[in-house]
C-alpha positions in Angstrom: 0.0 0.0 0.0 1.1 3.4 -0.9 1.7 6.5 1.2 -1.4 8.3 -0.8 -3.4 4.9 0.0 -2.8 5.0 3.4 -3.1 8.7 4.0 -6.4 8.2 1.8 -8.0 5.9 4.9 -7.1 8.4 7.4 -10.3 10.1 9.0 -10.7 13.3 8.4 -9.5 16.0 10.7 -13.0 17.5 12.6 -13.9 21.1 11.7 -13.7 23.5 14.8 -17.8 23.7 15.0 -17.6 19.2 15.4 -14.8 19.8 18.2 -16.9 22.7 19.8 -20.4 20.4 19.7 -18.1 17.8 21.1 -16.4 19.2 24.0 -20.1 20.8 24.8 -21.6 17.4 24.6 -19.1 15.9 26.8 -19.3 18.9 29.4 -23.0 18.5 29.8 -23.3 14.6 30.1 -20.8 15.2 33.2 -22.3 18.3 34.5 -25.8 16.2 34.2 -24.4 13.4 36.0 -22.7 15.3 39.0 -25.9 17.7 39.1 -28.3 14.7 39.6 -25.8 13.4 42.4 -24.5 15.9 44.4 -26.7 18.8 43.2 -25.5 22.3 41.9 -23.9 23.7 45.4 -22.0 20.3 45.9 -20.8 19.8 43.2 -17.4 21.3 42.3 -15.8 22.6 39.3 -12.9 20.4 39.3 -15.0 17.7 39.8 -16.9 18.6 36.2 -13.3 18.7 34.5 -12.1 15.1 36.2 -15.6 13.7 34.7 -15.1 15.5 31.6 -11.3 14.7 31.2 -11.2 18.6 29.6 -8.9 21.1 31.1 -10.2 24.3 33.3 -10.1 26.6 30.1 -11.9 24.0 27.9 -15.1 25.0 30.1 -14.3 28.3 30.4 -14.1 28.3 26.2 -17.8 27.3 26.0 -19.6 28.9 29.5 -19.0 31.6 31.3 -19.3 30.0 34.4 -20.8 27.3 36.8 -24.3 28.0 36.5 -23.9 28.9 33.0 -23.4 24.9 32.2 -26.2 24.0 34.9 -28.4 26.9 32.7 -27.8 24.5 29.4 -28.0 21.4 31.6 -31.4 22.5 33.1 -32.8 23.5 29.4 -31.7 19.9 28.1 -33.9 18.8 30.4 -36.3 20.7 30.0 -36.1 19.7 26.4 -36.3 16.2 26.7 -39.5 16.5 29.4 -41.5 17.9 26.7 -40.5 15.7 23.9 -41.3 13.0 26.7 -44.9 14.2 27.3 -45.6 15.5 23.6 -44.7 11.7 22.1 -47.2 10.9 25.0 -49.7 13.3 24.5 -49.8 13.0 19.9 -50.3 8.7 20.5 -53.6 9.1 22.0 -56.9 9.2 20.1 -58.0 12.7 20.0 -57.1 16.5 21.3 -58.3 16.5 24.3 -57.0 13.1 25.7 -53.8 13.9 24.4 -53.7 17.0 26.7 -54.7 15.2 29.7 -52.1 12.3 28.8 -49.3 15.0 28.8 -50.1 16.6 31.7 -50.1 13.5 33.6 -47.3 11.8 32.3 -45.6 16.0 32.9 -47.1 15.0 36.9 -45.2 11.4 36.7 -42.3 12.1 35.6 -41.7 14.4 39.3 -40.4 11.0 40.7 -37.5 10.6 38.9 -34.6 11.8 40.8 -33.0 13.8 37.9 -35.8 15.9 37.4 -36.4 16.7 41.1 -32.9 17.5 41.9 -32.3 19.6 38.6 -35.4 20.8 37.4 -37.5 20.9 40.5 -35.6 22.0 43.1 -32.1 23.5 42.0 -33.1 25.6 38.9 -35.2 27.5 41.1 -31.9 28.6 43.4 -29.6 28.9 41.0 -31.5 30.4 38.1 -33.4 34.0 38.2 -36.9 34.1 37.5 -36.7 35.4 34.4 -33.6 32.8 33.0 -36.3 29.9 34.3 -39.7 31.7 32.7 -38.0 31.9 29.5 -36.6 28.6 29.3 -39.9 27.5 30.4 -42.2 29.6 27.8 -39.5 27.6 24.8 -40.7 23.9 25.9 -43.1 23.1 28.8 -45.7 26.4 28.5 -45.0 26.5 24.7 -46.3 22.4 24.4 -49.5 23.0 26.8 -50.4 25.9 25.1 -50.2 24.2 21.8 -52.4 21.3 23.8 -54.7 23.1 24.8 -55.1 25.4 21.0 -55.6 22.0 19.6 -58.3 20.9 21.6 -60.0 24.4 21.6 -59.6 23.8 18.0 -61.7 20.3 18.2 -64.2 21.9 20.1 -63.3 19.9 23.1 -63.0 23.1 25.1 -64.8 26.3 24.4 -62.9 29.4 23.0 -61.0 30.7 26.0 -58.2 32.9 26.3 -54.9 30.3 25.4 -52.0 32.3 26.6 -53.8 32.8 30.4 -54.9 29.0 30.4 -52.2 27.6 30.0 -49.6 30.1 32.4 -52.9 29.2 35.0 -52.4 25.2 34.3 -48.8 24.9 34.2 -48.6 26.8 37.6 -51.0 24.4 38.9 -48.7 21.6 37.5 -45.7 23.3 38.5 -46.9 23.5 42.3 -48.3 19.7 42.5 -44.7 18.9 41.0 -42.9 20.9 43.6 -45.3 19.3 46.4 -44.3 15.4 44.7 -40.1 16.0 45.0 -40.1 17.9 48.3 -42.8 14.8 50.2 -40.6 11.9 51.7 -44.0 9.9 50.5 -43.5 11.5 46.8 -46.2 8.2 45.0 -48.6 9.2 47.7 -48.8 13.1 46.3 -48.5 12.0 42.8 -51.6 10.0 43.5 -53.6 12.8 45.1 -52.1 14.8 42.2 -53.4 12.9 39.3 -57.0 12.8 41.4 -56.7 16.8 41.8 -55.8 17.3 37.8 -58.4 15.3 36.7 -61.1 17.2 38.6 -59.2 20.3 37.2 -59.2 19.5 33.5 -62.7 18.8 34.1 -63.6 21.9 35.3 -61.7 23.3 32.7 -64.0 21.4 29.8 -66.7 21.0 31.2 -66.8 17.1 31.1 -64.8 13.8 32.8 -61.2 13.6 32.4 -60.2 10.6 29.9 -58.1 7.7 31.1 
């Protein structure tokens, strides 16, 4: 084999974006991991570079800070909740139930640990307000306000005012799910949870709650 043949079967050299989505990706799957752990305060900086195996200005490079990388931790998250309840919520058979369906499954998925450490109880100390509403209006209030258009849309629910229905709902949700990861009995809340949304949806639309 030639020099050309063999230089022809080497890979090629990754473009600065791959390394950048790289180092990123490899930052957050250890930032994720020591978050869910140890939680935010606990967990060190040094300890995010030993996971990582990247050095001190490797972080630095791609987030300003600490809470920078738990901000894009806490909006992964985030992300994958709603793509979690959406799948949920577009298999069932009509607008309505699908709204329900998300909602619960938003209500069920409180008991995983990684969600109640990061999403449920350290977001709201280490993010503002305003960092956690916006985040919040791309993927959890943006998905139950499309819910909720579609089955307005159906005419499963009367015309009503989206944008105040769903900030109203997702508060509601947001509360329950608060009460589920602080309880040392968190299947017993979830319980009286799911009994407490369905009576809300059905004030909501005027009829039973499917499922």
């Amino acid at each position: 084999m030639t020099k050309l043949d063999a230089g022809a079967r080497k890979k090629p050299r990754k473009t600065q974006g791959e390394r950048t989505a790289a180092t990123t990706a490899v930052l957050l799957r250890a930032a994720r991991e020591l978050f869910a752990e140890k939680g935010f305060a606990d967990t060190a900086t040094e300890d995010i570079l030993q996971e990582a195996g990247v050095t001190r200005g490797a972080l630095y490079h791609h987030f300003d800070n600490k809470a920078a990388l738990f901000r894009a931790v806490f909006e992964q998250e985030e992300a994958a909740l709603t793509a979690r309840l959406m799948k949920v919520a577009q298999a069932q058979p009509d607008a309505l139930s699908g709204l329900h369906a998300g909602c619960r499954t938003f209500l069920e998925a409180c008991l995983d640990p990684v969600v109640q450490r990061i999403v449920l109880r350290d977001a709201r100390a280490v993010l503002s307000l305003d960092e956690l509403r916006e985040i919040e209006s791309r993927y959890t209030l943006a998905a139950l306000r499309n819910g909720l258009a579609n089955a307005i849309s159906s005419g499963a629910i009367a015309d009503r005012p989206v944008d105040m229905l769903a900030h109203m709902i997702l508060g509601a949700l947001s509360e329950a799910a608060m009460a589920i990861a602080r309880s040392p009995h968190p299947r017993k809340v979830l319980k009286d949870a799911l009994r407490e949304f369905d009576i809300l949806i059905e004030g909501v639309t005027g009829r039973p709650a499917a499922g």
